[in-house]
C-alpha positions as CSV (number, residue, x, y, z in Angstrom):
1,X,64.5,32.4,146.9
2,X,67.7,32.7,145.1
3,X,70.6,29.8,144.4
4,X,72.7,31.6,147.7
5,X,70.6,31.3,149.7
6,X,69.5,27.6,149.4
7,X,73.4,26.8,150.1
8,X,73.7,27.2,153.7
9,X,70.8,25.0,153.7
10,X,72.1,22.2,151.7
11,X,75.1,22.5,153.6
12,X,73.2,21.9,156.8
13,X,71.5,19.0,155.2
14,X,74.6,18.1,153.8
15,X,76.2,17.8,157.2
16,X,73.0,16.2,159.0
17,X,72.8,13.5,156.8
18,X,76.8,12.8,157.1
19,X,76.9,12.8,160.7
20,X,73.9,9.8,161.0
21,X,77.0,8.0,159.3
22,X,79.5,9.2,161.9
23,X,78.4,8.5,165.1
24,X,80.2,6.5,167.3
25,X,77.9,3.7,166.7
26,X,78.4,3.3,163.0
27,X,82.1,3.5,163.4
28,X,82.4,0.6,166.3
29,X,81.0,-1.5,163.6
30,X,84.5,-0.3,160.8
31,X,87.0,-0.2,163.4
32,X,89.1,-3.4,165.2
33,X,91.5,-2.7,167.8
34,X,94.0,-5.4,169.4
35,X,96.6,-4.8,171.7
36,X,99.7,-7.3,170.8
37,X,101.4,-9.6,173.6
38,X,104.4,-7.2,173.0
39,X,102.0,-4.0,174.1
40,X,101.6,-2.5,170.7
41,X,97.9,-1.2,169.9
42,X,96.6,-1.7,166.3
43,X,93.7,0.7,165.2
44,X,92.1,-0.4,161.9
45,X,89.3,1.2,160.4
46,X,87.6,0.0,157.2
47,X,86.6,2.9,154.6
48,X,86.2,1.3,151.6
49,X,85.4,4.6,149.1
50,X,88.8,4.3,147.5
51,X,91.7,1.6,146.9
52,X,94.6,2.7,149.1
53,X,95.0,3.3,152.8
54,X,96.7,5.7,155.0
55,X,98.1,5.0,158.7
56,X,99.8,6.7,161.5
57,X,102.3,5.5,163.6
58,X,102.2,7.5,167.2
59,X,105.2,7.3,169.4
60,X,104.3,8.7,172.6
61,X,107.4,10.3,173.3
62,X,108.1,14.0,172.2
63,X,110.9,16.4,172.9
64,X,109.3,16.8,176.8
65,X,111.5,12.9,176.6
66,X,114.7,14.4,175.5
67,X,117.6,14.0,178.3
68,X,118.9,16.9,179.9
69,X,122.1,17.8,177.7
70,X,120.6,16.2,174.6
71,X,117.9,18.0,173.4
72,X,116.8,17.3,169.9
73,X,116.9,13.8,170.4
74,X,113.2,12.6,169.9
75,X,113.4,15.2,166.6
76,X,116.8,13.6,165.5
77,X,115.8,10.3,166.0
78,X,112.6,10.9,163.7
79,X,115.0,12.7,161.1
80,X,116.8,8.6,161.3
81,X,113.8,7.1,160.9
82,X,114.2,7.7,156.7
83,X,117.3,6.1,156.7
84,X,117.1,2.6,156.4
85,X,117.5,-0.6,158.0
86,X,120.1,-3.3,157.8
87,X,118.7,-4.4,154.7
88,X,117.6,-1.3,153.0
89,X,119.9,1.5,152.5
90,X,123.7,-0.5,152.5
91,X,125.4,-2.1,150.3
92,X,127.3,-4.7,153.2
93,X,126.1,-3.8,156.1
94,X,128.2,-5.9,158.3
95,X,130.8,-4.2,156.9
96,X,129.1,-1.1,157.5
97,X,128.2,-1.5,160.8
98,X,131.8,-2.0,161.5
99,X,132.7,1.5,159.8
100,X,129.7,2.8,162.2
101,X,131.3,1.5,165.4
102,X,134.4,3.6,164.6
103,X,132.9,6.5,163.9
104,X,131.1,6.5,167.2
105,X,134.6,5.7,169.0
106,X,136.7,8.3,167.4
107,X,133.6,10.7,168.0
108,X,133.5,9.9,171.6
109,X,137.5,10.7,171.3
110,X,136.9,14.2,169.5
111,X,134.0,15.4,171.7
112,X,136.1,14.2,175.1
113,X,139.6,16.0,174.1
114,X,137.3,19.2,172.7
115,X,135.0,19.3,175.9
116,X,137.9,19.3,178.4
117,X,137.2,22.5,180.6
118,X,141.4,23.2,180.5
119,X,144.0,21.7,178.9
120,X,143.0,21.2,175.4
121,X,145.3,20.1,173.3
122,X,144.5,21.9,170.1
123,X,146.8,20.0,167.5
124,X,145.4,16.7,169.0
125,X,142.1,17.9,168.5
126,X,142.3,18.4,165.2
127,X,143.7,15.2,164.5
128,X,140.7,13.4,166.3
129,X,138.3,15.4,164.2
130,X,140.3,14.6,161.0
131,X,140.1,10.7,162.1
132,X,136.8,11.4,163.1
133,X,135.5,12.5,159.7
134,X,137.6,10.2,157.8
135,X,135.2,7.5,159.7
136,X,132.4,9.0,158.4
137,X,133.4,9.1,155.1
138,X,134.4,5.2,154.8
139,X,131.1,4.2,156.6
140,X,129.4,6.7,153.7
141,X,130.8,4.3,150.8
142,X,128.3,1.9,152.3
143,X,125.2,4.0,152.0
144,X,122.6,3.3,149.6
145,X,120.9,7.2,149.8
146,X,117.2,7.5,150.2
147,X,116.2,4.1,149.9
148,X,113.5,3.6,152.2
149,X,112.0,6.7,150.7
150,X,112.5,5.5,147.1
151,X,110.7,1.9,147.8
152,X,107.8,3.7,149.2
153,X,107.6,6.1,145.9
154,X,107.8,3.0,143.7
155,X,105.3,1.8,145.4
156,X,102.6,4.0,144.9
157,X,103.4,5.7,148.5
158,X,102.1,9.7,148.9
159,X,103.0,12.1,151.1
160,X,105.6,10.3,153.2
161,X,105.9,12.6,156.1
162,X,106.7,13.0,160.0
163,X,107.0,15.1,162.6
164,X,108.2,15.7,166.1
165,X,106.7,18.2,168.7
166,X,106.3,18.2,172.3
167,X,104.5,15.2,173.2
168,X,105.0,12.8,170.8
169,X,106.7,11.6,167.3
170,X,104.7,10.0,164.4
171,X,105.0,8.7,160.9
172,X,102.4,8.8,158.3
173,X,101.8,8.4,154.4
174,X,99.4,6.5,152.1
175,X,99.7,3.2,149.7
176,X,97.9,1.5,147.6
177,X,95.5,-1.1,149.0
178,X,97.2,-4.1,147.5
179,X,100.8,-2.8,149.2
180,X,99.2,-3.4,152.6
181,X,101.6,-6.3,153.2
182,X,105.0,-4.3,151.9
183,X,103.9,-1.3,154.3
184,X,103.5,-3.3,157.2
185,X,107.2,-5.0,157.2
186,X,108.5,-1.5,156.0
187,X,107.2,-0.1,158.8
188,X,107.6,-2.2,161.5
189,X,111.1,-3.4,160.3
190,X,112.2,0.5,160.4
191,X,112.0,0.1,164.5
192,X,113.4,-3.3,164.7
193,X,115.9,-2.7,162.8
194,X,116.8,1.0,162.5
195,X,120.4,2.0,161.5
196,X,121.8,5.1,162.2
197,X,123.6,5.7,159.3
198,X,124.6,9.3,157.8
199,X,124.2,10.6,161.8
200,X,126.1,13.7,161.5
201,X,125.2,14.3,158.1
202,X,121.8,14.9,159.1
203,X,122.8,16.2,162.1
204,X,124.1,19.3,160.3
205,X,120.8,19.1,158.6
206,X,119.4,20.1,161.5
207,X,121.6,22.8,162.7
208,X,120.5,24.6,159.4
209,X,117.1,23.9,159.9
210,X,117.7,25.6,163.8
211,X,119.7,28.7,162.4
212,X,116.5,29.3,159.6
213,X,113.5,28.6,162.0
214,X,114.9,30.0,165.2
215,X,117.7,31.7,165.3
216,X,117.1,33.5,162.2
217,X,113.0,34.1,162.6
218,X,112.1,36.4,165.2
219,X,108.6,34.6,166.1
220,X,111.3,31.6,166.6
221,X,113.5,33.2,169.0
222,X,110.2,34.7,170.6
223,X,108.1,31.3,171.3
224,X,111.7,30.0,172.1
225,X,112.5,32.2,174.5
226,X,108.6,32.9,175.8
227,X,108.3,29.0,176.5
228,X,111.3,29.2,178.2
229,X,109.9,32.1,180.9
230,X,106.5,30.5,180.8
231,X,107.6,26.9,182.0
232,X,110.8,27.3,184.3
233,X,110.6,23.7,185.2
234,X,108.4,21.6,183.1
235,X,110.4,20.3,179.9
236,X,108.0,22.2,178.1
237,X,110.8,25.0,178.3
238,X,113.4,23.0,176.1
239,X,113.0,23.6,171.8
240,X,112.0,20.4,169.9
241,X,114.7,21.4,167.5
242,X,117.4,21.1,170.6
243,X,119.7,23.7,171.8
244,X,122.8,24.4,169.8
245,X,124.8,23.3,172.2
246,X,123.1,20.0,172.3
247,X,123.5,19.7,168.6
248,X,127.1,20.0,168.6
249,X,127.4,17.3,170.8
250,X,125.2,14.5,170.9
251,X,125.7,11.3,169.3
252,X,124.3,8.4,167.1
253,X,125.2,6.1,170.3
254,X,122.8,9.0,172.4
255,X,120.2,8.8,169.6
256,X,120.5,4.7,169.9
257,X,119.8,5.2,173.4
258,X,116.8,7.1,173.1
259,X,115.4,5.0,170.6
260,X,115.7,1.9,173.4
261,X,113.9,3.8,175.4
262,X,111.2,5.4,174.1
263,X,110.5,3.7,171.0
264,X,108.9,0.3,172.6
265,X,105.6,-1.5,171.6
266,X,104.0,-0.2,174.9
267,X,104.5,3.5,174.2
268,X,103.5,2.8,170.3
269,X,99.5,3.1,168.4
270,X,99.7,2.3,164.5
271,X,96.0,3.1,163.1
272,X,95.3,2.2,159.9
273,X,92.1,3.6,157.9
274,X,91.0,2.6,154.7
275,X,90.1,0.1,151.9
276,X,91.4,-2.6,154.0
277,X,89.6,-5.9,155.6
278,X,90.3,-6.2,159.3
279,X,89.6,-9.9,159.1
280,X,92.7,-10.3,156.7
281,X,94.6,-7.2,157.5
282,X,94.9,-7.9,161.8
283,X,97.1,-11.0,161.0
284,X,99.1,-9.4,158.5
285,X,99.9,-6.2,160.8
286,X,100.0,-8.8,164.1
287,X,102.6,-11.2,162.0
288,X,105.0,-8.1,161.3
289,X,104.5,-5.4,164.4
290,X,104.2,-9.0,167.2
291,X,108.1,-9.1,165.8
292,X,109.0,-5.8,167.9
293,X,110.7,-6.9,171.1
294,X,108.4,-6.4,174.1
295,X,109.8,-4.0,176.9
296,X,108.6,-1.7,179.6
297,X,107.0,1.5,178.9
298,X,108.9,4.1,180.1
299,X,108.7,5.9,183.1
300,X,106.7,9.4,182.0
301,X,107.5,11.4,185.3
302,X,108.1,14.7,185.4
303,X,109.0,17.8,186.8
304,X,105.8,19.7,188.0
305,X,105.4,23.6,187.1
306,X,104.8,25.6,190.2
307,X,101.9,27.9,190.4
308,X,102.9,31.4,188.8
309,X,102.7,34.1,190.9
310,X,103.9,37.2,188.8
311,X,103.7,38.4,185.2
312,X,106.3,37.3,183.3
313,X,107.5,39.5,180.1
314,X,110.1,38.7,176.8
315,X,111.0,41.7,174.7
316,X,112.6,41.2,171.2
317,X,113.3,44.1,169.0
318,X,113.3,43.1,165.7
319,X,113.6,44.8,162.2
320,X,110.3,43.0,161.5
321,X,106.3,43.3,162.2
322,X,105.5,43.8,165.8
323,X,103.7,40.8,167.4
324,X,101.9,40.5,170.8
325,X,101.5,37.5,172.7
326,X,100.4,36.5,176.2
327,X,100.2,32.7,177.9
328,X,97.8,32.1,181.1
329,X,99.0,28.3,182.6
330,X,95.9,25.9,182.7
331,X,95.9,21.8,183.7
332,X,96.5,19.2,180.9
333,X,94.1,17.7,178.4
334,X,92.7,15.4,181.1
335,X,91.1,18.3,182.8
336,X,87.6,18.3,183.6
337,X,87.2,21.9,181.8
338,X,89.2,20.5,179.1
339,X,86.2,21.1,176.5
340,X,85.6,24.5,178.1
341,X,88.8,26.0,176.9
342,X,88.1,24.1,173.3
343,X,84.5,26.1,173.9
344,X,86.7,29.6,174.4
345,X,89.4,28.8,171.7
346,X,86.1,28.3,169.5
347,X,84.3,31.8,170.6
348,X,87.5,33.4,170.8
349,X,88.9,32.4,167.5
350,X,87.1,30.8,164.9
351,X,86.8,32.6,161.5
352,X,85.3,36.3,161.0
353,X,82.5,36.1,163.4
354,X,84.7,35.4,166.6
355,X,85.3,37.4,169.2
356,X,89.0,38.7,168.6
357,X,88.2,39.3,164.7
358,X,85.2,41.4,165.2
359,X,86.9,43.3,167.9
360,X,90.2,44.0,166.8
361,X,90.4,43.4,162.9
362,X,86.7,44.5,161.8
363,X,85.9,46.8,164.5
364,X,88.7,48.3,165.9
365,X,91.0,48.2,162.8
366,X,94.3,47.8,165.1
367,X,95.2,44.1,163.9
368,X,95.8,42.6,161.0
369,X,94.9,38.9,162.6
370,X,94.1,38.0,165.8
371,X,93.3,34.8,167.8
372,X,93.2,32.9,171.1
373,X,93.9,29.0,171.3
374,X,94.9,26.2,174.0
375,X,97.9,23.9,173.4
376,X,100.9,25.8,173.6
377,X,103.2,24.5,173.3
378,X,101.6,20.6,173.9
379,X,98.6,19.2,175.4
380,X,99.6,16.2,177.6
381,X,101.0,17.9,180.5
382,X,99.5,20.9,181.6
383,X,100.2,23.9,179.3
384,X,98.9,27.4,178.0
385,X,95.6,28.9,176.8
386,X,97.7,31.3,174.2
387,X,96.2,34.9,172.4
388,X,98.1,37.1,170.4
389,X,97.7,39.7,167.6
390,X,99.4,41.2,164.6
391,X,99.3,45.3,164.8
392,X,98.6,46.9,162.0
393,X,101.1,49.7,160.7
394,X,100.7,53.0,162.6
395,X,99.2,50.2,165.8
396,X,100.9,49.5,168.8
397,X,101.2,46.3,170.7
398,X,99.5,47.8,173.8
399,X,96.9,48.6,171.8
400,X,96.3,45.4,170.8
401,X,96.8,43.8,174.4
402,X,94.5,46.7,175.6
403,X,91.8,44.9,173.1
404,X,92.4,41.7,173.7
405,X,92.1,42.0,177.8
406,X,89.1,44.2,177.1
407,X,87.5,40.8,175.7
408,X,89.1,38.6,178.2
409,X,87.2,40.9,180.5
410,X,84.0,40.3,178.8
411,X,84.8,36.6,179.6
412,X,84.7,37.0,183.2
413,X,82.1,39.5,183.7
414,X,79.6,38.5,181.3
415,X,77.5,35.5,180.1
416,X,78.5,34.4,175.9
417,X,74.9,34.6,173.9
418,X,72.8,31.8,173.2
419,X,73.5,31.8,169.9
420,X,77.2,31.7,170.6
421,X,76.9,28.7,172.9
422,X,74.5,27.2,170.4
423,X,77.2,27.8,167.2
424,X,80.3,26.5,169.5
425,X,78.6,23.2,169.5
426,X,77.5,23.5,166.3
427,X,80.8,23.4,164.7
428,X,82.2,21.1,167.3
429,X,80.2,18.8,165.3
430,X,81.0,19.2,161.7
431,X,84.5,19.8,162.8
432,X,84.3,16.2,164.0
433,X,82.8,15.5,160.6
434,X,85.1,17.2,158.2
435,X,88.0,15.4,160.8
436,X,86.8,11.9,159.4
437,X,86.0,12.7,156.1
438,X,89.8,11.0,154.6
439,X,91.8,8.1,155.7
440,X,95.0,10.7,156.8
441,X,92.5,12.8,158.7
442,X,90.8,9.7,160.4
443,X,93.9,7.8,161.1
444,X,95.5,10.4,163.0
445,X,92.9,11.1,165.2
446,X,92.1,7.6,166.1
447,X,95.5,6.8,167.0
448,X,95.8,10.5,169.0
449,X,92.7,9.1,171.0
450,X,93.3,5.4,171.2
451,X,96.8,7.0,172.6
452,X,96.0,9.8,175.1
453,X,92.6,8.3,176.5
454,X,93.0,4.4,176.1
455,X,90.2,4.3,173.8
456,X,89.4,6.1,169.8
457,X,85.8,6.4,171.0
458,X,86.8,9.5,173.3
459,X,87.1,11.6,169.6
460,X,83.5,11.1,169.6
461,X,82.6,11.8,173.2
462,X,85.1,14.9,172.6
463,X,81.9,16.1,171.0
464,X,79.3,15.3,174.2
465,X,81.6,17.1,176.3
466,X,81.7,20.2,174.4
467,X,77.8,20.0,174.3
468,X,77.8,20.0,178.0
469,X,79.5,23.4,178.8
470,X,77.5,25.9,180.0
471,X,77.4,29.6,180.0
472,X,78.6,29.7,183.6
473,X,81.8,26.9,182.8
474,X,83.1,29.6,180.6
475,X,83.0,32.6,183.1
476,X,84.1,30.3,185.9
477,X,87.5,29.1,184.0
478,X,88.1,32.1,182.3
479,X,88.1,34.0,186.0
480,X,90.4,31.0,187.5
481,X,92.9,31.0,184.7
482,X,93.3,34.5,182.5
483,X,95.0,36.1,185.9
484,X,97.8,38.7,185.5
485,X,100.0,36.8,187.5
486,X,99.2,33.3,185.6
487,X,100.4,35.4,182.4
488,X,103.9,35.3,180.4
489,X,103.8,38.1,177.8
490,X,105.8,38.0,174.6
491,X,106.4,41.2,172.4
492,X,108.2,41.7,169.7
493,X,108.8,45.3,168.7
494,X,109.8,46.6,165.4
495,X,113.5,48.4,165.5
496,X,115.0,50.4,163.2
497,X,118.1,49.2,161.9
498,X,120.2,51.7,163.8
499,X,118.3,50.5,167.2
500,X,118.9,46.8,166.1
501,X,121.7,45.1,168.0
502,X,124.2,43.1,165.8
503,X,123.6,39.3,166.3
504,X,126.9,36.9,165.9
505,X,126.3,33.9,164.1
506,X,125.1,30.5,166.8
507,X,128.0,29.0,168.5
């Protein structure tokens, strides 16, 4: 027997021996969870390989939270979250928070005069813009730049990171061990005390970073404009990034408002996992997050998606490669047949021996990639089970939507292999593994879970449910859900520069 071949079996072993330290029963024994008299959760987990620590912060808000009119709040508000508070980042900030509350009146000024549906006065409004931006820059004199960041770094802090999607907002990097303490009043004193200074500035950031990702990207303008069709009355159908519109007219007071709202203990999990103690750590986090005023969570209704009843179709032609994509509706993560979409995404998907890549990249040669997966655009409200392909040159997009229904068929009408079923739960497991194999990893799924189920035990169960599916759960859902008239079908088709349509510049 060669060296090769031994490796998938001490891989196997590998993982085998791994997972007898990763069962739900082992962790119970690392991780502390207390729930503060304000209502914010604390996750710790104790992994004691290294000195440092990583955490997550989860706000369980998302751009499905931002206010008709405003979106791009919850993703602006997360771009203010760097900035400071009233002791880092300013020079005097009484005097600064003066220069702030005139930049918000004289904004209020410019945006009423320049919203007027008739009689703008044009030379007024460019004197309210002028006194507008000569706010800005006297409150700018106050600004220390980047110094949140820059305490972090000095710190020993790595990759100092966040992101906004559709369902929620979180915060993340790693310290030392011995900068437990400094993290934990940086971190909690950034939503007690937040100041939204350089508003507009980054504001304009995040125009640009609209114009690059969307507006200039055709797969932006096509998931844009796809979740748009797809969800007609779920907030799903507004861009995390905002419309322009919105972005030309919100303000820091808007942002302030959001933050009020959304950003209260209740709504808020901070998991911690690493070389930390949680005997001596819970007081330290308690003493610093207990300082965050206690309010109500906020209301979470929404507007409910109807049932689809046609095929809905968005058609982009675009000097670039062609792409297909279709969307079938299906209920939210709490689902009962939850794991049996994770079970299709799996036999659909995962690496060279899944369905979609044998058929349409090995055997059929039409694609150059092709997958399936649930999610899109979130998880927490009912969403889409998503496939889509990239045609080869010389390909077309039917062709590769003829392939790709020719599985989905497959689905329905007959029952996956044993050994499928067998190497979906398979990998379940060592994904589960590799998940909680580093304190970033492990941190963000045991505040995800302690978030969306109420308990970080449920990342393990996630597991037992997957083991549960049978052959007959995945011909059942796929029949009930891949439906022509559940589906929203985006294409983009290549043009040639003559066929292309000149685009102005976003308004």
């Amino acid at each position: 027997m060669n060296h090769r071949s031994l490796k998938p079996i001490a891989s196997v072993l590998f993982l085998a021996v791994l997972a007898a330290a990763q069962d739900v029963a082992s962790f119970e024994k690392r991780v502390t969870v207390k729930k503060l008299s304000n209502g914010l959760t604390i996750v710790i987990c104790e992994r004691h390989e290294a000195p440092v620590f990583s955490f997550f912060t989860l706000v369980d808000a998302g751009s499905a939270q931002d206010p008709m009119a405003k979106t791009g709040l919850a993703h602006m508000f997360e771009h203010m979250a760097f900035k400071g508070t009233d002791s880092i980042g300013t020079t005097n900030y009484p005097a600064e928070k003066l220069a702030l509350q005139k930049v918000e009146l004289s904004y209020a000024a410019y945006i009423t005069e320049r919203d007027k549906p008739v009689g703008r006065d044009e030379a007024k409004l460019k004197q309210l813009e002028k006194a507008w931006q000569d706010d800005i820059a006297a409150a700018q004199k106050y600004v220390v730049p980047n110094q949140f960041g820059k305490i972090i770094e000095q710190n020993g802090g790595r990759d100092l990171n966040a992101f906004t999607d559709y369902d929620e907002t979180a915060y993340h990097y790693s310290l030392p061990a011995n900068r437990l303490e400094l993290w934990a009043y940086l971190e909690s004193d950034r939503f007690l005390h937040p100041v939204l200074r350089e508003f507009y500035k980054e504001r304009s950031v995040v125009i640009e970073e609209r114009r690059m990702r969307t507006d200039s990207y055709p797969i932006g303008r096509l998931l844009e404009q796809f979740n748009a069709a797809a969800f007609e009355a779920h907030p799903y159908h507004r861009p995390t990034v905002g419309w322009m519109s919105d972005l030309n007219s919100f303000s820091a007071t808007d942002a302030e408002h959001f933050f009020h709202e959304y950003y209260v203990p209740s709504n808020m999990v901070v998991a911690v996992a690493g070389d930390v103690n949680a005997a001596t750590a819970m007081p330290i986090l308690e003493k610093y997050f207990a300082r965050l005023p206690a309010r109500p969570k906020p209301d979470e209704t929404t507007t409910v998606e109807p049932p689809q009843n046609s095929e809905r179709r968005i058609e982009l032609k675009e000097q670039t490669q062609p792409l297909y994509l279709e969307g079938y509706h299906r209920p939210g993560y709490l689902s009962k047949d939850d794991a049996v979409y994770d079970a299709i995404t799996d036999l659909m998907s995962d690496g060279r021996t899944s369905r979609l890549y044998r058929a349409l990249v090995r055997d059929k040669k039409i694609a150059a990639y092709s997958a399936g997966f649930t999610g899109l655009p979130g998880i927490k409200y009912p969403h889409l089970f998503a496939f889509y392909a990239f045609p080869l040159p010389g390909r077309t997009t039917q062709e590769v939507a003829v392939a790709i229904h020719a599985e989905i068929q497959r689905l329905k009408t007959e029952d996956i292999s044993d050994g499928e079923l067998k190497m979906i739960k398979t990998r379940a497991k060592a994904n589960l593994i590799r998940g909680l194999a580093d304190n970033e990893g492990l941190a963000t799924d045991l505040a995800t879970y302690q978030t969306r189920y109420g308990d970080w035990r449920e990342l393990f169960r996630s597991v037992d449910r997957i083991e549960n599916v049978t052959k007959a759960d995945i011909r059942r859902v796929a029949n009930e859900t891949f439906t022509d008239t559940n589906r929203t079908v985006g294409v983009i088709e290549t043009a040639s520069p003559q066929a292309s349509a000149p685009r102005g510049g976003a308004q």
